[in-house]
N, C-alpha and C positions, 0 to 999 in steps of 0.2 A: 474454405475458411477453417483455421483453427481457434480452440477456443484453452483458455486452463481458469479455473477459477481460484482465487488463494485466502484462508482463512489464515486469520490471527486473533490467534482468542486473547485475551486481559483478564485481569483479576476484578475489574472493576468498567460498567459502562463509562463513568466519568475518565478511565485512564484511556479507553478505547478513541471518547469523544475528542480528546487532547491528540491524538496518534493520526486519529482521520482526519481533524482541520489543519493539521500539520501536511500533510502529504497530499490533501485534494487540492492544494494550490498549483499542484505540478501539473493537474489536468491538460491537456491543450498545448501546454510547455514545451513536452518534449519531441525533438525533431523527428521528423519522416514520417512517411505515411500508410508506412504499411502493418502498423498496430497501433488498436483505439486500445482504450483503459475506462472502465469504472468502478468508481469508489463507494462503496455503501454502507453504512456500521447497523448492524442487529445488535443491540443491546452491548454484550461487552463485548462482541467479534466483529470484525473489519473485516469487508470482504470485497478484493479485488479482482473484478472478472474484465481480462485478457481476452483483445479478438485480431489476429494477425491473418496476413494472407499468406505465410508459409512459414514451414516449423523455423528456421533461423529467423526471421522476426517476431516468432513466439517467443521464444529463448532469450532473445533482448530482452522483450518487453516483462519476460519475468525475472530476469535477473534485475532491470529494473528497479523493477516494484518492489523485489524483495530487500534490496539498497535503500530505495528510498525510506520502509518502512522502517529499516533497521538504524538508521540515521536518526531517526526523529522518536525512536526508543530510547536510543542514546543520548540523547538533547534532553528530553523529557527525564529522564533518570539521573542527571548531570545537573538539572536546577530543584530538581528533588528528588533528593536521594532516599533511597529506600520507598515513599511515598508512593511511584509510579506503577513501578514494575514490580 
């Protein structure tokens, strides 16, 4: 089993809280089975820990997550500008 954990820190727990109910709906979502994902926010950081059963589905699953997070930064920054990020 491989593992990668990935933080994302925020300016603000409230802007992390927006970021995490954003991207925990993908839980479950995405196809295959050879990498699970959890989602958990500490305060203002988001922390996404990655468990594959071999490094090229590690690498999906964090190229992934790093997409997904980076998408719904952008959405979040896109209906409020300056406010988010």
């Amino acid at each position: 089993m491989h593992t990668a954990d990935l933080r994302f820190a925020y300016r603000s727990s409230e802007t992390a809280a927006i970021v995490s109910e954003a991207v925990e709906r993908e839980l479950g979502e995405i196809g295959g089975d050879r990498a699970t994902a959890a989602v958990s926010r500490r305060g203002a950081t988001i922390v996404v820990e990655i468990e594959a059963d071999d490094l090229v589905a590690l690498r999906a699953g964090v190229n992934t997550w790093e997409t997904l997070l980076e998408v719904a930064e952008d959405v979040a920054d896109t209906a409020r500008p300056g406010e988010i990020l």
